[in-house]
C-alpha positions as CSV (number, residue, x, y, z in Angstrom):
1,X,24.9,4.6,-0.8
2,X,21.6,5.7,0.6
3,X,20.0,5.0,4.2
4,X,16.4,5.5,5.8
5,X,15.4,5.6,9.4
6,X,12.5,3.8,9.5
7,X,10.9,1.7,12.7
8,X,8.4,-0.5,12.3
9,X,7.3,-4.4,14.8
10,X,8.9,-7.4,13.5
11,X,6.2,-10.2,13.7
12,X,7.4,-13.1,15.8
13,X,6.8,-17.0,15.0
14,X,7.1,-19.7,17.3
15,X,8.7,-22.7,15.9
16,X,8.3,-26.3,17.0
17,X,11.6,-28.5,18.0
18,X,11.3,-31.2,14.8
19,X,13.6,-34.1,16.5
20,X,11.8,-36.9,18.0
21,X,13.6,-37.4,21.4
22,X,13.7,-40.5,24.0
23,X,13.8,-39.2,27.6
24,X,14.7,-40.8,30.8
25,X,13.1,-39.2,33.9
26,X,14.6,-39.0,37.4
27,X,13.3,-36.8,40.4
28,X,15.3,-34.6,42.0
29,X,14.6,-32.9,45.1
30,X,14.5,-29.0,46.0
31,X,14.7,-27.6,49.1
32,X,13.1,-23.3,48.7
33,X,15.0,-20.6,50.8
34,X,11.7,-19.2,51.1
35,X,9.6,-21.8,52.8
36,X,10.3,-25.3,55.1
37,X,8.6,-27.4,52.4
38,X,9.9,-29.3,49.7
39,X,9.5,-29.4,45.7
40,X,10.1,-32.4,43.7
41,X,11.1,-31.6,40.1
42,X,11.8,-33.6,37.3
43,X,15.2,-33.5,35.1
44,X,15.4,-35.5,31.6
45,X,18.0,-36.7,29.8
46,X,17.5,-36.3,25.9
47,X,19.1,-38.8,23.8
48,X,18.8,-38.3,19.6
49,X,17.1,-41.1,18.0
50,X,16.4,-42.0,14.2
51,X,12.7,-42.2,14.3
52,X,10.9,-40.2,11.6
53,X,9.5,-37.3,12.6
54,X,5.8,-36.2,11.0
55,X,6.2,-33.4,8.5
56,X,3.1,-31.3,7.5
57,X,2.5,-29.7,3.8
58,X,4.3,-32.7,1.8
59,X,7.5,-32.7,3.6
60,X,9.7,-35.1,3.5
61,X,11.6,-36.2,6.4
62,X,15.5,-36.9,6.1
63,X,18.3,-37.2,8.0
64,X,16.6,-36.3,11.6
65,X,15.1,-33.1,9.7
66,X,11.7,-32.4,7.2
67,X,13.0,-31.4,3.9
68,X,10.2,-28.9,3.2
69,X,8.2,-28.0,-0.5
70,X,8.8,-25.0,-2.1
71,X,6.6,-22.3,0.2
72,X,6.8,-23.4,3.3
73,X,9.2,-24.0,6.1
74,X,9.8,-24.6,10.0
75,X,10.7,-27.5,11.8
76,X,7.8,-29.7,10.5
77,X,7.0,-27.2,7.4
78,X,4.4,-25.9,9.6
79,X,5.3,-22.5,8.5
80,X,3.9,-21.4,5.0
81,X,6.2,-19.0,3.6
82,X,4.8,-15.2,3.3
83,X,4.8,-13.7,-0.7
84,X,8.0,-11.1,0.1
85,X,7.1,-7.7,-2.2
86,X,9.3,-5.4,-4.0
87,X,12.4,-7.7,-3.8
88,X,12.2,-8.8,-0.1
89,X,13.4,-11.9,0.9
90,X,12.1,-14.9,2.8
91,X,14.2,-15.9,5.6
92,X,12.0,-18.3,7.0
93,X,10.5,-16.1,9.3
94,X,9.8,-12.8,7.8
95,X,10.7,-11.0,4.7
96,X,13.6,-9.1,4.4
97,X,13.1,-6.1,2.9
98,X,15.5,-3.4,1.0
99,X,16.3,-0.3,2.2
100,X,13.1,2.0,0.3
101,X,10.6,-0.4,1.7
102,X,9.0,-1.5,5.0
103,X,6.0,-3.4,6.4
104,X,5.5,-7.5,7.3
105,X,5.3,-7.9,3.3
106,X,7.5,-5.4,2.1
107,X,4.3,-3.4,0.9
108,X,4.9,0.2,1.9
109,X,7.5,2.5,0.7
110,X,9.5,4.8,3.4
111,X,8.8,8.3,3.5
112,X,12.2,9.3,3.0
113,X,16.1,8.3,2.1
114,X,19.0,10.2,3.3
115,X,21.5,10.2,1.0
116,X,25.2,10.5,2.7
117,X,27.1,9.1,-0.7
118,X,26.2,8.9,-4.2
119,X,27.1,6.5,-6.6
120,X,28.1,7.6,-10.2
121,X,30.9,6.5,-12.6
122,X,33.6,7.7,-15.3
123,X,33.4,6.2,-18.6
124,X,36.5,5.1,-19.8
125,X,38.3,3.8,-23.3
126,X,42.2,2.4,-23.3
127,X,44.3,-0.4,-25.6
128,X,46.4,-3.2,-23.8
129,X,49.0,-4.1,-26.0
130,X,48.5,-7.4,-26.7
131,X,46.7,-9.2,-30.1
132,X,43.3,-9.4,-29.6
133,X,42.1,-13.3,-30.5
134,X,37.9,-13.9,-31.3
135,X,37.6,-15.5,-28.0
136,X,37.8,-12.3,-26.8
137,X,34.5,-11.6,-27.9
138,X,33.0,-14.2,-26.3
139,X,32.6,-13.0,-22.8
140,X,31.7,-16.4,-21.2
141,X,34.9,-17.7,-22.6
142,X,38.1,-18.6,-20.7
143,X,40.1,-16.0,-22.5
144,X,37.5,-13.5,-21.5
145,X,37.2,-14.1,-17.8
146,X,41.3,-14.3,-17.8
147,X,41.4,-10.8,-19.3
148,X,38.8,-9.5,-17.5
149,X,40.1,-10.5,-14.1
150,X,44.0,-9.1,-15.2
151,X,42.5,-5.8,-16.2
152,X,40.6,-5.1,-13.1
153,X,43.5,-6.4,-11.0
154,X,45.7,-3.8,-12.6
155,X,43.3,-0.8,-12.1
156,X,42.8,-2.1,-8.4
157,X,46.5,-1.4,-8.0
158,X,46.3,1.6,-10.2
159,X,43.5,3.0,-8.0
160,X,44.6,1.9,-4.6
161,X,45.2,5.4,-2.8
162,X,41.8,7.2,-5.0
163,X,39.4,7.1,-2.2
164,X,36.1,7.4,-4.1
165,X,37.2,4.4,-6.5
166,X,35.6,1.4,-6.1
167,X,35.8,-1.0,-8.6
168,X,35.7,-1.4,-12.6
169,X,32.9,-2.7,-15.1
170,X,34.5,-4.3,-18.5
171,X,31.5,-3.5,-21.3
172,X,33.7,-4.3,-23.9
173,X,36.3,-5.5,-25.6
174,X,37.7,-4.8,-29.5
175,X,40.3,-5.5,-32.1
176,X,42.8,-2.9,-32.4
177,X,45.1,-4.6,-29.8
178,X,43.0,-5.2,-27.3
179,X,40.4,-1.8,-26.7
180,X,38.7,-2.3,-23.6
181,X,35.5,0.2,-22.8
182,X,34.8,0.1,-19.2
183,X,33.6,2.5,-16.6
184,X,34.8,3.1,-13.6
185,X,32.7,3.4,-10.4
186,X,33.0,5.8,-7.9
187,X,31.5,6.6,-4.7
188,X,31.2,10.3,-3.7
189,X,30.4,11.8,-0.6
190,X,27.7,14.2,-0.8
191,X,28.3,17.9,-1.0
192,X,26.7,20.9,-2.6
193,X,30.0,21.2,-4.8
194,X,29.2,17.8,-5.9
195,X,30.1,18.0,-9.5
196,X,33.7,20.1,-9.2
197,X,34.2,17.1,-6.8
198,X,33.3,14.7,-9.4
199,X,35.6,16.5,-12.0
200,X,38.5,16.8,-9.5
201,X,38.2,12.6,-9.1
202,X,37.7,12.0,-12.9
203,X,41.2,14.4,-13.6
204,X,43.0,12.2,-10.7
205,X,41.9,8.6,-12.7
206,X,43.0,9.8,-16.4
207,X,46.6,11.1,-14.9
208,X,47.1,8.2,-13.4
209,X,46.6,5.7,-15.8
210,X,48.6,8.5,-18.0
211,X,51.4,8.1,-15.0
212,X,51.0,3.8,-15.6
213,X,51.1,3.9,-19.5
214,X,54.2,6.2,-20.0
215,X,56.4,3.7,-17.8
216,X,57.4,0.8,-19.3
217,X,59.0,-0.6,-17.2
218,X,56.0,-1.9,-15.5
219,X,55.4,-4.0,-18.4
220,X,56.0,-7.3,-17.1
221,X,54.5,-10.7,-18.1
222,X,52.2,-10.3,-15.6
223,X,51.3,-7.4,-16.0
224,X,49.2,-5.2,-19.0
225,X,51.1,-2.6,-20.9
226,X,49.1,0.3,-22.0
227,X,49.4,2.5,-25.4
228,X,49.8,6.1,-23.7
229,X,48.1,8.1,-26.7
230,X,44.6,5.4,-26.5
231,X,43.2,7.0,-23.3
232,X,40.3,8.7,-23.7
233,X,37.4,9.5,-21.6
234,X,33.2,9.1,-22.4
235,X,31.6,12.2,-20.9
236,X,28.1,10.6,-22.1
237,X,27.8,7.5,-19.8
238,X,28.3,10.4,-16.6
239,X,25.2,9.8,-14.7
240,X,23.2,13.2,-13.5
241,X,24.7,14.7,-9.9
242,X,21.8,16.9,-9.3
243,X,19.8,16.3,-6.6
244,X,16.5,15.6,-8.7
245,X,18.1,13.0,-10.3
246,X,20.0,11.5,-7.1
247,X,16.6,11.6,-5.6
248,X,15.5,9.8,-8.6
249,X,17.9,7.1,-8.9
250,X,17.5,6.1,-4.9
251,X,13.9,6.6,-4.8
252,X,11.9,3.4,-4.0
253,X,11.3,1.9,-7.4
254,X,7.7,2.8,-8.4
255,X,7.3,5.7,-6.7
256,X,9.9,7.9,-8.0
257,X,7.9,10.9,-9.2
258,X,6.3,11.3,-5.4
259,X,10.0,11.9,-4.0
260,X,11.6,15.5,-3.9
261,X,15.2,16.9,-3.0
262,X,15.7,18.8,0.3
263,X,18.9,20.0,1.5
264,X,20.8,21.1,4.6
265,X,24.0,22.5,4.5
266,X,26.1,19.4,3.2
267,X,23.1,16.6,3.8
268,X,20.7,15.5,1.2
269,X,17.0,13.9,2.5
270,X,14.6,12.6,-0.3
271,X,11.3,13.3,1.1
272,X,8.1,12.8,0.3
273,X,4.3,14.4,1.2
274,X,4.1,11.8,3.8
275,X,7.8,13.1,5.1
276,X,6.8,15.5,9.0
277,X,8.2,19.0,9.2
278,X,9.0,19.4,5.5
279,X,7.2,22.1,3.6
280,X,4.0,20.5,1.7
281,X,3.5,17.5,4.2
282,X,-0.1,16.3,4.5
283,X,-1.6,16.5,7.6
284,X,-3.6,13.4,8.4
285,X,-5.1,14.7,11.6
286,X,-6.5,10.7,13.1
287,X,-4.6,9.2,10.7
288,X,-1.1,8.1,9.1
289,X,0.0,9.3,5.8
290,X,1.3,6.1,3.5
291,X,3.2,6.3,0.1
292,X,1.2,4.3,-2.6
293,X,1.3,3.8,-6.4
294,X,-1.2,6.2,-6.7
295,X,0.7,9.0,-4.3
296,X,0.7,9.9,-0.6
297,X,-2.7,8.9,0.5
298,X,-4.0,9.2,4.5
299,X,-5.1,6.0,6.2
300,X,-7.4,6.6,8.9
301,X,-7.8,5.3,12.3
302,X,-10.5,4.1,14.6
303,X,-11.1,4.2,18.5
304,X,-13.2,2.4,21.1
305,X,-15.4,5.9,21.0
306,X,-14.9,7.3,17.5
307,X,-14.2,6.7,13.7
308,X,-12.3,8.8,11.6
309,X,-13.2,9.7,7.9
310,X,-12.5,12.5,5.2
311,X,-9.4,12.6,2.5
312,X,-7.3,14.2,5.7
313,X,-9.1,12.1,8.5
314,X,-10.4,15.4,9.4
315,X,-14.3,14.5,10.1
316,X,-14.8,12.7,13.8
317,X,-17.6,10.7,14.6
318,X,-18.7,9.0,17.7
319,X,-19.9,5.2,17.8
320,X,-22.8,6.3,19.4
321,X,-24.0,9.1,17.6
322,X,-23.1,6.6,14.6
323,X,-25.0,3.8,15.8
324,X,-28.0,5.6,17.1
325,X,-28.1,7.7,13.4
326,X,-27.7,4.0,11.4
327,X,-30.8,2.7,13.7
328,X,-32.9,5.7,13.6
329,X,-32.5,5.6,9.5
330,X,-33.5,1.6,9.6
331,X,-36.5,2.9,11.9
332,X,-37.9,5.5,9.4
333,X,-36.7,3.1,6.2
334,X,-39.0,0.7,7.4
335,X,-42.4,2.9,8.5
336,X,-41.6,4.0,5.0
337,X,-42.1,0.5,3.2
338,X,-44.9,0.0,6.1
339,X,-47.0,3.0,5.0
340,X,-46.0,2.3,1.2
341,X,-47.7,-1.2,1.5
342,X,-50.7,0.0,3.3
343,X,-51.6,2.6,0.8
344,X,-50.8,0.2,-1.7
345,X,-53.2,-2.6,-0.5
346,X,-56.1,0.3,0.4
347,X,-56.0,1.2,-3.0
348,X,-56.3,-2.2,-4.5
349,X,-59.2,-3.1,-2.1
350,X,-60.7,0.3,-2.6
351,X,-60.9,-0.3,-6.6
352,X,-61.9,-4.1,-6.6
353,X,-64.5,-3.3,-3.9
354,X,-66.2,-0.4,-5.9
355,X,-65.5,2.4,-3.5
356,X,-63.3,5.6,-3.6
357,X,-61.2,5.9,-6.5
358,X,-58.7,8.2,-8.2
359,X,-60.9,8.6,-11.0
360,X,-63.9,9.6,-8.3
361,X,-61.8,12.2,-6.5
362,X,-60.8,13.4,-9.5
363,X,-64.0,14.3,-10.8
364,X,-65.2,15.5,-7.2
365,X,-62.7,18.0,-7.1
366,X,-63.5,19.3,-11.0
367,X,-67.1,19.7,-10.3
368,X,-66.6,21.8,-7.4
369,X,-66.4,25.2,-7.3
370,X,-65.8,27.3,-3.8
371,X,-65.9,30.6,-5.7
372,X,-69.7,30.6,-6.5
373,X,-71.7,32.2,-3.2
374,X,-74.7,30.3,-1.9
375,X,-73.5,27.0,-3.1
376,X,-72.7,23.2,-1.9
377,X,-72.0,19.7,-2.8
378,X,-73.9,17.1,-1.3
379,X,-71.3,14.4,-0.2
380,X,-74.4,12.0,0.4
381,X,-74.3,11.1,-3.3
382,X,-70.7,10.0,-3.3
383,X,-71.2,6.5,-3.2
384,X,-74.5,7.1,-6.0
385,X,-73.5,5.7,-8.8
386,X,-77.0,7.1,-10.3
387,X,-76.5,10.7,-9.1
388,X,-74.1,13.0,-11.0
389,X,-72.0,14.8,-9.1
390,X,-73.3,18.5,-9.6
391,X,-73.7,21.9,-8.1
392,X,-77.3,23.0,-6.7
393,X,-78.1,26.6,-5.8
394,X,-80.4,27.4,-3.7
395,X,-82.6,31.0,-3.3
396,X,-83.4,32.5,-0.2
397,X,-83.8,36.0,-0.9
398,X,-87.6,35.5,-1.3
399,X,-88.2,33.5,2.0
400,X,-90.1,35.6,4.9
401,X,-88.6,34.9,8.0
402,X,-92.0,36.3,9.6
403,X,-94.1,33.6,8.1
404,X,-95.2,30.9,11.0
405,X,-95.3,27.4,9.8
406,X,-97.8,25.2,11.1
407,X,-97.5,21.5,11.1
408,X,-100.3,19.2,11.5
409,X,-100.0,16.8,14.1
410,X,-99.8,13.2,13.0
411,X,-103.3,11.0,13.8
412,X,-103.2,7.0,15.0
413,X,-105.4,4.9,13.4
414,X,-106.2,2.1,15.7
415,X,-107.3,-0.8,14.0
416,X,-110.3,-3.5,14.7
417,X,-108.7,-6.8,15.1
């Protein structure tokens, strides 16, 4: 027996009345405490009738009611039936969902199971003195189901006043008489002397049926004798009592390796990662922690002002800063591809149109030398084809700066017409 506290909304679904009605209408007159005035309502009287009624998806309507396929549901089979996981249930309105699991789809695994009983059994071997017949073997058979239902009968009465008995599982039956392997289920109440409780229990079963089998004089035609030396007990079909393996067995199924013991005092709580206040739990900050195949992951959330990332929700941005980042970035992304196809197009026109090139730039640069005093480029012969680029030097050391240059003035010739 296990149980989990778990709360979590139950999605609602309005349904449509499916029977086509006649009505009758007759006003009726109300008189308000409130005001002077009068309302006028109406009142109907519903009477059933046989017409068909429509019925969506394939239905098929009968007998005042839509018989509806296989997936859907509702009055008209309006309702199309939601895929239940991990072994929930459709109920025609949601999905019932076992005890490990919760969400509208039965999806998401609970965070924890407190375990208040355990469930484990004592296997068992004893001979009914009776002749054994093939049928026996046959566990679909009359004979078989007669047995079957004889034996448990008996150990029900055997068992009555054992509180943690709860009911008996036939695996077997064999010649030799009749040998009947079984085990017997118990239910224990948790406890950290959990197995001398077990052990205490198991004593109590063998001395009764020891108690049963020595007196004969129960053996009535209704009722099964037992050979007194043929009890024995099977100490290998004992299922684990330690709280790993409890943990284990009522873990959700799937995610058993993501669920530890914790206990306090006499109370056992599976828990998980995901579990609040237990030592390891992941802090998701913004965020909820879920249980997935994978393990306990963080699901972020988002508000109307900011968004919530990281493995532990812990980075917080706001939509502004978010938005105004995103539009800057398309901004600059597209002077980028603007200047790109500029340069691109300059270069093309440049080298069709015989102007600068890389190759001229390249051997501008190589022919020029800063380093050497006194000397320049002329730039004038860039566009020369004719004219190599090259260094001149020129030599004023000689030149007197005394000397006075004299410049003869330019004569007009005037022409005779």
């Amino acid at each position: 027996m296990t149980s989990s506290k778990l709360t979590h909304s139950i999605p609602t679904t309005t349904r449509t009345p499916v029977t086509s009605m006649a009505t009758t209408e007759t006003p009726t007159t109300f008189t308000s405490p409130r005001t002077t005035s009068t309302t006028t309502h109406m009142t109907t009287e519903s009477i059933l009738t046989t017409t068909p009624g429509t019925c969506d998806n394939g239905g098929t309507w009968l007998e005042g009611r839509c018989l509806c396929p296989s997936g859907f549901s509702g009055d008209h089979c309006e309702l199309q039936e939601i895929k239940c996981q991990n072994g929930g249930q459709w109920d025609g309105l949601k999905c019932r969902c076992p005890s490990t699991f919760h969400g509208s789809h039965c999806e998401l695994a609970v965070e924890q199971v407190e375990v208040d009983k355990v469930d484990t059994e004592v296997g068992m071997e004893v001979s009914v003195q009776q002749k054994f017949s093939p049928e026996l073997k046959d566990n679909n058979s009359k004979a078989y189901k007669d047995f079957s239902d004889s034996f448990k009968l008996q150990m029900q009465k055997i068992y009555q006043d054992v509180q943690e008995f709860k009911g008996v599982e036939i695996l077997s039956l064999r010649n030799g008489s009749i040998v009947v392997d079984y085990l017997i289920l118990l239910e224990l109440p948790f406890s950290t002397q959990l197995e001398n409780k077990y052990e205490n229990v198991k004593t109590t079963l063998i001395k009764k049926l020891q108690d049963v089998s020595e007196d004969q004089d129960n053996c009535q035609n209704d009722t099964l004798c037992f050979k007194p030396d043929s009890i024995k007990v099977d100490n290998k079909t004992r299922t684990e009592l330690n709280v790993k393996a409890i943990c284990h067995r009522v873990a959700a199924q799937g995610y058993e390796d993501f669920y530890f013991p914790l206990v306090e005092k006499n109370k056992l709580r599976c828990v998980t990662n995901c579990t609040l206040g237990v030592p390891g739990a992941i802090d998701c900050n913004q965020g909820q922690c879920l249980l997935e195949r994978s393990g306990p992951t963080c699901r972020c959330f988002s508000t109307d002002t900011h968004w919530f990332s990281g493995p532990r929700c812990e980075v917080s941005i706001a939509w502004k800063a978010l938005v105004g980042g995103l539009a800057g970035a398309v901004v600059l992304l597209l002077l980028l591809v603007a200047l790109s196809v500029f340069f691109v197009r300059s270069r093309k026109r440049r080298g069709q149109g015989g102007g600068w090139s890389w190759d001229n730039d390249r051997k501008w640069f190589e022919s020029c030398d800063d380093t050497t005093v006194g000397t320049f480029t002329n730039l004038g012969f860039e566009d020369d084809r004719t004219v190599k680029n090259e260094n001149f030097y020129v030599d004023l050391e000689t030149v007197d700066t005394n000397m006075r240059v004299h410049t003869q003035r330019p004569e007009v010739a005037l022409s005779s017409l």
